[in-house]
C-alpha positions in Angstrom: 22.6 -139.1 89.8 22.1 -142.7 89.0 21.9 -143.9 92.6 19.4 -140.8 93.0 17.5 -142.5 90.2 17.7 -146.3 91.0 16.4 -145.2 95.0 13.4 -143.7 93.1 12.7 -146.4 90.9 13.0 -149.0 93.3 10.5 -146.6 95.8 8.0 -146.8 93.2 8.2 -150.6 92.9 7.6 -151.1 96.4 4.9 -148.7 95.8 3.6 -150.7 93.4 4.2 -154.2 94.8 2.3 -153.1 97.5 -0.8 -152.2 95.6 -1.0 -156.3 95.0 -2.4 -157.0 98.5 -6.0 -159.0 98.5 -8.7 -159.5 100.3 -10.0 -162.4 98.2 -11.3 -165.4 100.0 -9.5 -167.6 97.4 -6.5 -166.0 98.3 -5.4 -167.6 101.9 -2.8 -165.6 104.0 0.6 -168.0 104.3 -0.1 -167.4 108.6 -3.5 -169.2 108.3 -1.7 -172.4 106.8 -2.0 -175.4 108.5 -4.1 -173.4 111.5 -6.9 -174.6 113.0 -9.9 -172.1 111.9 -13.2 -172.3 113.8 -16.4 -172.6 111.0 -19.9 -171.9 111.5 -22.7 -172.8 108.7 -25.5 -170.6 107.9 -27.4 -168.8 104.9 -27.2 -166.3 102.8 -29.9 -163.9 103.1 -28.8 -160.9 100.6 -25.6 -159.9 98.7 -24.8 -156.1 97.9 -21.7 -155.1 95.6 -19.8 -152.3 97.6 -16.1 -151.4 97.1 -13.5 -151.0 99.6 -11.3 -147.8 99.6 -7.7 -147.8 98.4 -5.3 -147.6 101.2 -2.9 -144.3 101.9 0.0 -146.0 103.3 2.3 -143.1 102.6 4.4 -145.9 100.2 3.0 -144.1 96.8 3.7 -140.2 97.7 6.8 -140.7 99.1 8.2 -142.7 96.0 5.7 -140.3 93.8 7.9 -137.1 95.7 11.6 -138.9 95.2 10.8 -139.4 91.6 9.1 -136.0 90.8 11.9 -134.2 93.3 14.7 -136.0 91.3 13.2 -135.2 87.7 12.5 -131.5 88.6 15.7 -130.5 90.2 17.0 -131.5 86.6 15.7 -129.0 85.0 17.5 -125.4 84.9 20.3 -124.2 86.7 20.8 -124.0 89.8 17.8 -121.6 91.2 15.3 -122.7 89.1 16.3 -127.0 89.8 15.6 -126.0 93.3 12.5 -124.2 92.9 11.2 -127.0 90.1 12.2 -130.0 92.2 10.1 -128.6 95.2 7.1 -128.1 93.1 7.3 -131.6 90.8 8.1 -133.5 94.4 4.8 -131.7 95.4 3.0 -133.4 92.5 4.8 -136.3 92.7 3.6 -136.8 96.1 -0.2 -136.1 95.0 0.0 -138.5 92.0 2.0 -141.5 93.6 -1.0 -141.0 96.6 -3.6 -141.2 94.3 -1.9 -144.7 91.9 -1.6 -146.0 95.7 -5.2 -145.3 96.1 -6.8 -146.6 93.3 -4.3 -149.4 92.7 -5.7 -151.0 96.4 -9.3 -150.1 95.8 -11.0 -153.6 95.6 -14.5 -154.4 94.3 -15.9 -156.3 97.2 -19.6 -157.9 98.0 -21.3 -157.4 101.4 -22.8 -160.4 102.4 -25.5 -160.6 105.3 -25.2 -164.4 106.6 -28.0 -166.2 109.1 -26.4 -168.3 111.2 -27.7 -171.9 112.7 -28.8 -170.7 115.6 -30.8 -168.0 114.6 -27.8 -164.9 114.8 -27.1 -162.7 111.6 -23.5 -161.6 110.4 -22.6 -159.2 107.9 -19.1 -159.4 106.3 -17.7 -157.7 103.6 -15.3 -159.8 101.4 -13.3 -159.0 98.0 -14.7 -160.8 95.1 -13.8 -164.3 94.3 -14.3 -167.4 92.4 -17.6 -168.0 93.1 -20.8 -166.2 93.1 -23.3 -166.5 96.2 -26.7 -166.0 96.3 -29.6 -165.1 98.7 -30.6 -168.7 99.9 -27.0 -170.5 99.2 -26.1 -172.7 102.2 -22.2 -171.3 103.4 -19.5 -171.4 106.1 -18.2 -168.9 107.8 -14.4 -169.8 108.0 -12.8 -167.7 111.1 -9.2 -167.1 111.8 -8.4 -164.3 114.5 -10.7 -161.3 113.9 -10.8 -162.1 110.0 -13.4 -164.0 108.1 -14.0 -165.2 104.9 -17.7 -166.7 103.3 -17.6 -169.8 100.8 -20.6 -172.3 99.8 -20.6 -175.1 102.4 -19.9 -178.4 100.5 -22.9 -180.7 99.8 
């Protein structure tokens, strides 16, 4: 019973381990280290606050359906463990989705960008350190198919 338990506890610190993930721009991934990242200047032309969804990753029902399974096949004897544990692993599952959810959901700002040469860009980045505005000169900072918006120094 204690392995039982220690597997469900360590599920639902995965779970929530996994919930810490960013997509701040003042957070830089340990991959784009010491990488050469191409940067383009441009403008801001508007900022709108929008939030990006929680992910689903399956992480937070299956450790939400271990620890409800385990804590409902407790109860009773026999029969009823059986019939409890299906039901509180059902609900464990549904609640462990939904802490997954909301613990990934990230207040973001979509940012609408003109470039030099006359092109417009929309990104959508978490919110960081600093706040932009409609007419603040920034770089674009590229890396793959991500990109991240910061003031352009001065």
């Amino acid at each position: 019973m204690k392995r039982i338990l220690k597997t469900g506890l360590s599920l639902v610190i995965v779970a929530a381990l996994s919930a810490c993930a960013t997509s701040s721009p003042d957070v830089i991934q340990r991959g784009d280290a010491q990488r050469l990242l191409q940067v383009q200047d441009g403008v801001v032309l508007s900022v709108r606050p929008v939030v990006v969804d929680g992910s689903q990753s399956g992480v937070g029902a299956t450790a939400g359906g271990v620890v409800g399974g385990i804590a409902g096949a407790s109860v009773g004897g026999r029969r009823e463990g059986a019939i409890v544990g299906v039901l509180a692993a059902v609900a464990g599952a549904v609640a462990g989705n939904a802490v997954e959810r909301m613990g990934t959901r990230e207040d973001a700002v979509e940012l609408l960008v003109q470039l030099k040469g006359g092109e417009r860009r929309a990104i959508v980045q978490a919110k960081g350190s600093e706040v932009l505005n409609p007419g603040d000169a920034v770089i674009l900072v590229t890396t793959g198919s991500k990109v991240r918006v910061t003031r352009a120094p001065r």
